[in-house]
C-alpha positions in Angstrom: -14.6 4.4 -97.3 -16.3 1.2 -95.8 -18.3 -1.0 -98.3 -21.7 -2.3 -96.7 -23.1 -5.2 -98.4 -26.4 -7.8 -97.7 -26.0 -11.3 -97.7 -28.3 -14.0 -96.7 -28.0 -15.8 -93.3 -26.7 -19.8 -94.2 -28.6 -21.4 -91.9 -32.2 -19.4 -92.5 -31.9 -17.1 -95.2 -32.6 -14.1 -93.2 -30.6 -11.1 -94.6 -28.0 -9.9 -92.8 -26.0 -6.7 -93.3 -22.0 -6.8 -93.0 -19.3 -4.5 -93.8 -16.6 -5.4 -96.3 -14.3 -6.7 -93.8 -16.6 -8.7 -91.7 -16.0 -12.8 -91.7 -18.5 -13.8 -89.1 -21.8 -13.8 -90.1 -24.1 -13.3 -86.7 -27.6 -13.9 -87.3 -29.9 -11.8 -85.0 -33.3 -14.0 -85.9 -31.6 -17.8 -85.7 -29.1 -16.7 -83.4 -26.6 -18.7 -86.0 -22.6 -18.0 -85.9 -20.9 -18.7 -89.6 -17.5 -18.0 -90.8 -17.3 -16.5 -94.3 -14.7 -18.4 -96.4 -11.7 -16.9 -97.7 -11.8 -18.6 -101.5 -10.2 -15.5 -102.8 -11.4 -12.1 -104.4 -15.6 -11.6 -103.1 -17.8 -10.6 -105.8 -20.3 -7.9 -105.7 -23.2 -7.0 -107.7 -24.8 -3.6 -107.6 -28.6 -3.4 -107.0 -30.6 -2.3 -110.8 -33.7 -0.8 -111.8 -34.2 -2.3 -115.1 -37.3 -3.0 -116.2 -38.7 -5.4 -115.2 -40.0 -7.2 -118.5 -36.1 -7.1 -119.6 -35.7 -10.2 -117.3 -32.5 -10.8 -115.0 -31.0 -13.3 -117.9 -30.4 -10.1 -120.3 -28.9 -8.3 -118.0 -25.0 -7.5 -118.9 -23.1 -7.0 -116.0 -19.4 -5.0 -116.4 -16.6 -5.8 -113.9 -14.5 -4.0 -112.0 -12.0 -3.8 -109.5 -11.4 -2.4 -106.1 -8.5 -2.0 -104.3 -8.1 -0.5 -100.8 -4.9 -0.9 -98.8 -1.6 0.8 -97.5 1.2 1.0 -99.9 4.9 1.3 -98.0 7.8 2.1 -100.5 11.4 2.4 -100.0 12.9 4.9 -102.3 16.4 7.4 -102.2 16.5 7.6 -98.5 12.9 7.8 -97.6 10.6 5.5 -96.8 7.1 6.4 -98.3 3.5 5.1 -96.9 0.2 6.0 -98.6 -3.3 4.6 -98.2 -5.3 4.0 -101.5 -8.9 3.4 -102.2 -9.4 3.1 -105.9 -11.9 1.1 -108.3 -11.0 0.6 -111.9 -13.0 -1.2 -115.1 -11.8 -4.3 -115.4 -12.5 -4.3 -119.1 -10.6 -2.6 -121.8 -12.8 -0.7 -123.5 -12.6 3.2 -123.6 -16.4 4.1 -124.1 -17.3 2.3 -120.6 -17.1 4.0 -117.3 -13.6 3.9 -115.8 -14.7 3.8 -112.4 -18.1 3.6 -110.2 -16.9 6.6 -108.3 -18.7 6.0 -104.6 -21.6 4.1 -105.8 -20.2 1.2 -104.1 -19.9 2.8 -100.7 -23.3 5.0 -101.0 -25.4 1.6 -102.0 -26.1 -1.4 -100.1 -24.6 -4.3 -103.0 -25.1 -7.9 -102.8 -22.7 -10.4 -103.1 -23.2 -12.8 -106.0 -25.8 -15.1 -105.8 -27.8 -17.6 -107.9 -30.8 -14.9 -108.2 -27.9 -13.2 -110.9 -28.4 -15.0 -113.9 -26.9 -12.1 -116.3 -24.3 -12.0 -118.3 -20.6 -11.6 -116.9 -18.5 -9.7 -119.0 -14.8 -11.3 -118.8 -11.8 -9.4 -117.4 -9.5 -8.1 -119.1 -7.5 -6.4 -116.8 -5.4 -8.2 -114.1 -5.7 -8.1 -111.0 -1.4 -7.3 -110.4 -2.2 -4.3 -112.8 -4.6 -3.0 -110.6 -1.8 -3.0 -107.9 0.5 -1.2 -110.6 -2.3 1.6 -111.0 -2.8 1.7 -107.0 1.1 2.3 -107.1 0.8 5.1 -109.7 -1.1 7.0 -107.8 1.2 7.0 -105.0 4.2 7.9 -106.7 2.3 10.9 -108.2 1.8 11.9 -104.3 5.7 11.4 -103.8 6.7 12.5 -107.2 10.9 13.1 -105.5 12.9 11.2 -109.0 14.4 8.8 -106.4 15.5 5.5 -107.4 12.5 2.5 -105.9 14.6 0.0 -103.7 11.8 -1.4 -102.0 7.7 -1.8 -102.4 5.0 -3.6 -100.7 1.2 -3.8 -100.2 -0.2 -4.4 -96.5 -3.9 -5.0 -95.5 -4.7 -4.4 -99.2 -8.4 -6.0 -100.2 -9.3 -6.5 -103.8 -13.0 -7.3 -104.5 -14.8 -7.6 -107.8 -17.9 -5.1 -108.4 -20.0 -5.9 -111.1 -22.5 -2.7 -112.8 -25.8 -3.9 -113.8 -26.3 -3.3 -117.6 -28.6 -3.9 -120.6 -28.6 -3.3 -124.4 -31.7 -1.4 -125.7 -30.9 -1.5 -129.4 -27.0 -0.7 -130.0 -27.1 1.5 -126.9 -25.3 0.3 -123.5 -28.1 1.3 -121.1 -26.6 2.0 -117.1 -28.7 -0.8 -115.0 -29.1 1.2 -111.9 -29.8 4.8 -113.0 -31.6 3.6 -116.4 -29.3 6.2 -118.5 -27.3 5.8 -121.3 -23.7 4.7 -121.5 -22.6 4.1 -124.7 -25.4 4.9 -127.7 -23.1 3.0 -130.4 -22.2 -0.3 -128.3 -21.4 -3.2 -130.8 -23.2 -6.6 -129.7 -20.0 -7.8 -129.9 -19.6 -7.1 -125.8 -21.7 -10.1 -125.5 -18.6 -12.6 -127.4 -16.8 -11.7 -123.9 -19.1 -13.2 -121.4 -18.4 -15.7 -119.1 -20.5 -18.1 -117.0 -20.9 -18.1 -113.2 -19.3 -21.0 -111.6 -19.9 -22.2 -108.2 -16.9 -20.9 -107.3 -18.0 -17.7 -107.0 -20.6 -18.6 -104.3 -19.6 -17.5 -100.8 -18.8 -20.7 -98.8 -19.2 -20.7 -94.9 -18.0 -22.9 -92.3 -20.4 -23.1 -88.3 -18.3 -21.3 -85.8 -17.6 -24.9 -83.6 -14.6 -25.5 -82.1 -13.1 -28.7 -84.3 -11.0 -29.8 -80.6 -14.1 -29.5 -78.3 -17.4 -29.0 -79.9 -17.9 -25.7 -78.3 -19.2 -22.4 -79.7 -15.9 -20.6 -81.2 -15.7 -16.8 -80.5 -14.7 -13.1 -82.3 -16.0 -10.5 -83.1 -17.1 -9.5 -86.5 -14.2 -8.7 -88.4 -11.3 -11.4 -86.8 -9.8 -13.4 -88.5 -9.0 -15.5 -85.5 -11.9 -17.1 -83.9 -11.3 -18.7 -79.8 -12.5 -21.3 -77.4 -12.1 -20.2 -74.1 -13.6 -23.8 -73.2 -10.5 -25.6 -74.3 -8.4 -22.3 -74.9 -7.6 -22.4 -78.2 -6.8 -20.8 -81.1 -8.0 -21.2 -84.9 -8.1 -19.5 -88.3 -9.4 -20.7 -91.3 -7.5 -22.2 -94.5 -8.4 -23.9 -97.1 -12.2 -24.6 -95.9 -11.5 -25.8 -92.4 -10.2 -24.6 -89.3 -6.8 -24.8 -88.2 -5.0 -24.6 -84.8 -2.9 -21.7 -84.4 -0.1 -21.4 -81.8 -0.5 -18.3 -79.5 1.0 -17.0 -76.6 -0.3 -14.2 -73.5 2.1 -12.4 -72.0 0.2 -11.7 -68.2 -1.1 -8.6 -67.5 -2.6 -8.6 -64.2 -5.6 -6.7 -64.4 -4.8 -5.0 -67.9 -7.9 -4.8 -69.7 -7.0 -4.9 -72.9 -4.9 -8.0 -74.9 -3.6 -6.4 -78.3 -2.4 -9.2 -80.7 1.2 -8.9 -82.7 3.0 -11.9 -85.3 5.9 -12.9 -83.8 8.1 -13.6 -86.8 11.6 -15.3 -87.5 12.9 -15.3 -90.8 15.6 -16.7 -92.9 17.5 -13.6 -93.8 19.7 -13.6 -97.1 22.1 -10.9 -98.4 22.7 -8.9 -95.0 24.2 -10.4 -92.0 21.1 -10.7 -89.6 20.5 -13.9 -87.8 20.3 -12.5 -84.0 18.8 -9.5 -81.7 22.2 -8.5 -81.9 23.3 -8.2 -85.8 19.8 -6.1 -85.4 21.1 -3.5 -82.7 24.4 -3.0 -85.3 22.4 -3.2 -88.6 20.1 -0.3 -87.5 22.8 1.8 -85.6 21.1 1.7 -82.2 22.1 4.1 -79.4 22.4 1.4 -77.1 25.7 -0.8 -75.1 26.2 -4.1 -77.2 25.3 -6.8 -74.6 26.9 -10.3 -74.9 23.3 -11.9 -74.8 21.9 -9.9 -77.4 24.4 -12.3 -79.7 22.9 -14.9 -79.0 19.4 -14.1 -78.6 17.3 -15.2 -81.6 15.5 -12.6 -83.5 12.2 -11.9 -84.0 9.7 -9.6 -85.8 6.7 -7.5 -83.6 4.6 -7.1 -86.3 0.4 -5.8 -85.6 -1.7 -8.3 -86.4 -4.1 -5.3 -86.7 -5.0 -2.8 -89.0 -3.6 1.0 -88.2 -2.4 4.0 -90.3 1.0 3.2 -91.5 2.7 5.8 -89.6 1.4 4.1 -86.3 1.9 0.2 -87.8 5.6 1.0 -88.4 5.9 3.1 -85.0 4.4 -0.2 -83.3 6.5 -2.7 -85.1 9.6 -1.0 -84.6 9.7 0.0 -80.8 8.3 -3.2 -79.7 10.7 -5.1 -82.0 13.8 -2.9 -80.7 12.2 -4.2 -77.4 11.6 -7.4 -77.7 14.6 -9.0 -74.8 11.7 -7.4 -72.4 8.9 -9.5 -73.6 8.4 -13.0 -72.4 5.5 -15.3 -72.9 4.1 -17.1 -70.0 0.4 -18.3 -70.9 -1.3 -19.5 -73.3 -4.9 -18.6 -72.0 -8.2 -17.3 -73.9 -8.9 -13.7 -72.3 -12.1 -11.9 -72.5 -10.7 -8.6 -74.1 -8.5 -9.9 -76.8 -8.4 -7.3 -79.7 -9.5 -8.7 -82.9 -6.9 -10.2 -85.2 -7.7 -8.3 -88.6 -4.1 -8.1 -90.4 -3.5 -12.2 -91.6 0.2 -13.2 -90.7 1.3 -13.7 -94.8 1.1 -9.8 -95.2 2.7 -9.4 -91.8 5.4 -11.1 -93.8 5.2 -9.1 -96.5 5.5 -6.1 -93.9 9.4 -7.0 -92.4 11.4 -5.0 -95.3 9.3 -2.3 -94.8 9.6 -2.5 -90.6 13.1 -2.5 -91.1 13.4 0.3 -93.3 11.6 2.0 -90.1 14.3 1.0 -87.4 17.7 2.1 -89.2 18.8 5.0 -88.5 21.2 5.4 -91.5 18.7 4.9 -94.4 20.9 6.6 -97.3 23.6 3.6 -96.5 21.1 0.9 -96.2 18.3 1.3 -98.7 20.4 0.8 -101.8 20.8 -2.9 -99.6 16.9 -3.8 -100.1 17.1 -5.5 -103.2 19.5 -7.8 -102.1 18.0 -8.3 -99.1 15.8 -11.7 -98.8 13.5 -11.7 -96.0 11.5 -15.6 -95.8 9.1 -15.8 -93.0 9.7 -19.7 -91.6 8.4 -19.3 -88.2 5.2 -17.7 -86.5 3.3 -17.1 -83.3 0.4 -14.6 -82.3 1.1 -13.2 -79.0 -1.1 -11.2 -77.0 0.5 -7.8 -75.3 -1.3 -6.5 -72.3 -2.0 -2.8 -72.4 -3.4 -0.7 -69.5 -5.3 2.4 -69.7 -3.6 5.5 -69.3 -5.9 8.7 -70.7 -7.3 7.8 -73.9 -4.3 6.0 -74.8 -3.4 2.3 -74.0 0.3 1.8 -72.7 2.1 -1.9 -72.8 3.0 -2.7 -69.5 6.6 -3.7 -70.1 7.9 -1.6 -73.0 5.6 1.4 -72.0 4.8 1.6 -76.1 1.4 3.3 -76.4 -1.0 3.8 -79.2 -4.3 5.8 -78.9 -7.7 4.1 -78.5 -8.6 6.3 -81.3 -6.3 4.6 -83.6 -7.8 1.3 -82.8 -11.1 2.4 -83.4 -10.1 4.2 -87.1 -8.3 1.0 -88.2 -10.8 -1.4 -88.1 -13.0 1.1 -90.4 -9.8 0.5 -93.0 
């Protein structure tokens, strides 16, 4: 389920409300454009009900952790995909909720601000063991006692929710319904505090094109933000913007420009350096062709968010067809689909897309973990799809994908 949170316009304070996934901030009474930062987890605070004569400095707030993403593992023969939402304490105490349940989805939080001047109650719990719960729960789904060659997590998020709290006495008293939690909490809770640092302040960057000075373009939730006065590309890192290398393969009057990472990779442990080696590796029904030796390879892989079925359908046919795609432009179009999948976890995603094109998978997944896959090269290129139906079809592999599908992954 989609997290909603409030946060406060940069340039004139008016609130704004965005979904968990959103990075530009568009305000509808300044008419200002801002790029959230990513500076790692974002924190949340749930909205309390204390009293108000407690004061917002005694106010104990409890962390936890959220995780929501698509887990792809390669076990036996199989290769298993799940999608998990989960939120966990991030404190190790057994008397304390182990989870919000959908408080954070059913109430509009906040993301930290200076108005929280609680208590923080330190982690405990790290952030990779979250990942290691998230992965418990999906080998209790596929519970088959096959041996795990392969794992990886794609499009996860991991936020930080913090649960408004406040000691009346020795009892642990829940900040937003005004209930107990614990009666016999030991004030000892509080020797686990930490401050605030400015770090956890969201940061923002005006959506100007750094080449041009023009007003950068996206919509809500991209991650890539356009100039179609100087046509160009950017994504932020480390604060600023940086130029991103794209390519448009031309679609005449196709409507719709859907956005993949082009990846090559140094590949160690499995002979697979060309188109070619890929055609053999994966068993391929197709005639050997002298060119396919000595065509390069490369990786399709979304750079948007779908089901996993569909991201691994998409990544292999349009990788298994890739000596029919050609770049020829590198112009801004009107109806580019949002970039919402950042090229490091489309790295992360190339065991799992090749586990999806062999055809042999009892031979080959007992390879995995030998197999090193290092991204070294990258490009975004755009795909023109036509309308066919409700489905979109690419005009030169004839790959389609529903609009449906679309729609569904950007709620992920």
């Amino acid at each position: 389920m989609d997290l909603n949170y409030f946060q406060n316009c940069p340039a004139c304070g008016a609130p704004v409300e965005l979904a968990e996934a959103d990075r530009l901030v568009s305000c509808s009474y300044c008419d200002g454009l801002n790029y959230l930062v990513n500076s790692g987890p974002l924190r949340f605070v749930l909205p309390h009900e204390a009293p108000a004569k407690l004061g917002e400095e005694n106010l104990i707030y409890l962390p936890y952790l959220r995780f929501k993403g698509h887990i792809y593992s390669c076990s036996g023969k199989d290769l298993n995909h799940d999608i998990v939402d989960t939120t966990q304490l991030g404190y190790n105490d057994a008397k304390l909720p182990a989870s919000l349940g959908l408080r954070p989805q059913a109430m509009k939080v906040r993301l930290y601000g200076p108005e929280h001047r609680g208590k923080f109650i330190k982690l405990t719990e790290k952030v990779v063991d979250v990942f290691a719960k998230a992965a418990q729960l999906t080998d209790s789904v596929n519970s088959k006692k096959s041996q795990l060659y392969h794992r990886s997590f794609i499009g996860e998020t991991i936020s930080f929710i913090y649960l408004p709290t406040y000691l009346k006495s020795t009892t642990l008293v829940d900040g937003v319904l005004n209930r107990p939690i614990c009666r016999r909490m030991s004030r000892d809770l509080l020797d686990h505090t930490t401050v605030a640092t400015q770090k956890w302040l969201p940061r923002f960057l005006p959506a100007i094109c750094p080449h041009c000075g023009a007003a950068l373009q996206a919509e809500k939730d991209s991650l890539v933000l356009s100039c179609s006065n100087c046509h160009t590309l950017w994504q932020e890192k480390k604060g600023e913007f940086v130029k991103i290398e794209f390519a448009v393969i031309d679609g005449g009057r196709t409507k719709t420009y859907l956005p993949f990472w082009c990846l090559t990779s140094a590949n160690e442990g499995i002979p697979l350096d060309s188109f070619g080696d890929l055609i053999k590796l994966t068993n391929q029904p197709v005639t050997s062709r002298q060119e396919d030796s000595e065509k390069q390879l490369s990786f399709w892989i979304p750079a948007f968010k779908v089901r996993p079925k569909h991201f691994l359908r998409l990544a292999k046919n349009l990788t298994l067809s890739q000596h029919k795609l050609v770049a020829e432009e590198r112009h801004v179009h009107k109806k580019m689909f949002p970039v919402t999948l950042p090229v490091q976890e489309a790295g992360q995603a190339l065991k799992a897309a090749l586990s999806a094109m062999v055809l042999n998978t009892k031979h080959f997944m007992p390879q995995l973990p030998h197999l090193k896959m290092t991204p070294e090269r990258y490009q975004l290129v755009y795909l023109p799809f036509h309308s066919l139906g409700q489905d979109l079809v690419q005009d030169q592999t004839s790959v389609a994908i529903s609009r449906k599908i679309l729609y569904f992954g950007r709620t992920m």
